[in-house]
N, C-alpha and C positions, 0 to 999 in steps of 0.2 A: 432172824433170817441170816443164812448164812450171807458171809463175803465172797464174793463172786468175780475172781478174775479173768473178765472177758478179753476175746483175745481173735482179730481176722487175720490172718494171713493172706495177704495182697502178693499177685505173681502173676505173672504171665503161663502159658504155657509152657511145659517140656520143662521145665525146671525142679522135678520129682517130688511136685509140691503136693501130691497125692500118697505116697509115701510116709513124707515129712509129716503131712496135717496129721493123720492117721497114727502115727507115735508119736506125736505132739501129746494126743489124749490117753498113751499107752503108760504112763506113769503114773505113780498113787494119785489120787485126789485128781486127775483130769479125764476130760474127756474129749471128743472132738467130731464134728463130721465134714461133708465133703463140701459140694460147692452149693450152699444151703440157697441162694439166691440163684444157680445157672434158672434158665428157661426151660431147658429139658435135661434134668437131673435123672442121671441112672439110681434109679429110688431103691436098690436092692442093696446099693452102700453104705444106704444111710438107715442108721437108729431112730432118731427122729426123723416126723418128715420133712423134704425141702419145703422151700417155701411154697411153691407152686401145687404139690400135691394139698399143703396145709390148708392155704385161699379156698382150693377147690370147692373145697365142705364144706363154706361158710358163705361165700356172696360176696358181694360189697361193691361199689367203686372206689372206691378209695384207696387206692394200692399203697399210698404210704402209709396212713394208718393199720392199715392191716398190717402192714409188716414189721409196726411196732409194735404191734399186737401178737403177732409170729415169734418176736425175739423176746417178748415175756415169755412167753407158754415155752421159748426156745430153756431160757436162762431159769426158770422155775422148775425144769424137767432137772437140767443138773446139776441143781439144789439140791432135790428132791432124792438123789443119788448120793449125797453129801460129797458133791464134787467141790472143789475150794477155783479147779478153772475149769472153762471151755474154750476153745479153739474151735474155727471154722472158717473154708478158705473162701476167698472173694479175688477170681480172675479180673483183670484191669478192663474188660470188656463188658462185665457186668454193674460196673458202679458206671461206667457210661450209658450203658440201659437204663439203671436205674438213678437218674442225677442226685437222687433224695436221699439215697442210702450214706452219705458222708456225714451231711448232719444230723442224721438220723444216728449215724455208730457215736460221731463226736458227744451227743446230749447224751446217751446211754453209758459213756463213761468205759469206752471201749481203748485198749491199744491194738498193738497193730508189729504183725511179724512182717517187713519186705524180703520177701526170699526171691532171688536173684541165681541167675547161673551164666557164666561166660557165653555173649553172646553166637559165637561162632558156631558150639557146641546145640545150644538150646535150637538155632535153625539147622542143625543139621538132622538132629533128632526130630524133629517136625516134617523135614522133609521124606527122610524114609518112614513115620509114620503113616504121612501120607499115602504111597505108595503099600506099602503093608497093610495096611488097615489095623496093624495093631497099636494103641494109643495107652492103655493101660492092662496088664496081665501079668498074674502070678507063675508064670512059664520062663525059667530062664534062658531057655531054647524057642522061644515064640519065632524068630526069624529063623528061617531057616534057606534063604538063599542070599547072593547078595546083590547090592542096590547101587545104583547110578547116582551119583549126587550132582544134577546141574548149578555147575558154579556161579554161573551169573543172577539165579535165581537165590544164590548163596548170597551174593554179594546183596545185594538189594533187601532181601529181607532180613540180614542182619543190621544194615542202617535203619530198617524200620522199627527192630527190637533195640536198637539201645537206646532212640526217640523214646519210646514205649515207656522204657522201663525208668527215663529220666521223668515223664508225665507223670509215671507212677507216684514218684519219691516226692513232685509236685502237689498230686492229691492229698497226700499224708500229709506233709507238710501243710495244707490250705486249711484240713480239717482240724490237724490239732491232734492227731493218732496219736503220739508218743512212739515211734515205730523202732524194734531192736533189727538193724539187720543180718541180715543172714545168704550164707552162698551156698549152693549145692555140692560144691569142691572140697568145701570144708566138712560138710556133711561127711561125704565119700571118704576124705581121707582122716576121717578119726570121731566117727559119731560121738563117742564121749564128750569129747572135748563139745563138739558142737551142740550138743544139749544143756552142755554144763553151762556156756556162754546165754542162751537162747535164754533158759528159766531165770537162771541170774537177772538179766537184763530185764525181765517180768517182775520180779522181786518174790518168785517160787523158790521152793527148796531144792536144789539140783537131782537130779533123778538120772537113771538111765533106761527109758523105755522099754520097751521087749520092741524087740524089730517088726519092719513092716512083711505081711503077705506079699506083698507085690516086689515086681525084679525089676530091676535094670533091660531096659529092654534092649541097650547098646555095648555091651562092656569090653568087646573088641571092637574098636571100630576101624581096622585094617580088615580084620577078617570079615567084615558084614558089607563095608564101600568096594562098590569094584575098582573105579576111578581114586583109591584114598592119595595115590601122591598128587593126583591134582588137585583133591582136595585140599590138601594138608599144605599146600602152596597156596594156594587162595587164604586161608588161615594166617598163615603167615604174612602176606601181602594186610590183611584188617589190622594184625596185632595182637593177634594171638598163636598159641600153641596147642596142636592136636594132641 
């Protein structure tokens, strides 16, 4: 049997972890899917099934054996492709759903990517998703007016994201992941580099993926905020820079 290095990436939202996962598995000998545990998985992005289409055709109560049962037939499939990894993301919202799933990744012999992005950023992006309705899309013009950012709604749910994201590093840390971190900034400002770091830290051979479909849904974010200098004060007031 081949060796198989498994591998979740843990994140929050808006932090282009759909992207990232998705060239995670773009490199020789990988592969990856999306949020293989969400509740309601957009099933048209994934190769294999998520977990919940998988359950469907089979029965059971017992949702945590099933789903060690999901991550054989998960991790045999990219065997079975002579893949050496897989990658698959796990939002911090879903290992709360599912309390099981920790030691369930720890006994399988799992690590663990934390991918992180400035929180100021990450709710501001969430906020005009909101209102947009667009949340992921290979359109690099999907917005096409611009948006209102309520700051105090700013302020509040960025202390709720950095709570989050400290919980997060808490879970890894409790189970035993081995987690390499990783930032979205870094991403942005020199993929090389940050893939070279990522596999490294996996003990993979450095690669540089083929890029992802999907865009940037913000890349001006003067030209898309109506309000941006009050945003970008508010920003400033957290401790950070737009």
């Amino acid at each position: 049997m081949n060796e198989l290095t498994k591998v979740v990436v843990v994140t929050r939202g808006r932090t282009g972890s759909s992207a990232i996962t998705q060239e995670l598995g773009q490199a020789p000998g990988c592969r990856s899917e999306q949020e293989a545990f969400s509740r309601a998985p957009p099933t048209e992005l994934f190769d294999f099934p998520p977990f919940e289409a998988w359950r469907s055709e089979r029965g059971g109560d017992d949702e945590a054996g099933l789903a060690d049962a999901y991550l054989d037939a998960l991790e045999r499939d990219a065997r079975d492709r002579g893949c050496r990894a897989l990658f698959w993301k796990l939002l911090s919202n879903q290992y709360a759903e599912r309390p099981y799933i920790g030691e369930l990744l720890q006994r399988r012999g799992y690590r663990a990517i934390h991918l992180r992005r400035r929180p100021v950023r990450q709710v501001v992006s969430g906020l005009v998703a909101h209102q947009s309705g667009v949340w992921v899309t290979t359109d690099p013009r999907a917005l096409r007016r611009r948006y209102r950012v309520d700051v105090e709604s700013l302020r509040q749910l960025t202390a709720i994201e950095r709570y989050a994201t400290n919980r997060d590093e808490a879970w890894l840390y409790r189970h035993r992941l081995g987690a390499v971190d990783a930032a979205y900034e870094d991403y942005l400002a020199d993929r090389g580099a940050f893939f070279a770091r990522v596999y490294a830290g996996l003990g993979l051979p450095e690669a540089l993926p083929e890029p992802t479909r999907f865009a940037v849904t913000l890349p001006d974010l003067e030209a898309a905020i109506a309000n941006y200098d009050e945003v970008r004060s508010v920003a400033e007031e957290l401790g950070e820079r737009l």
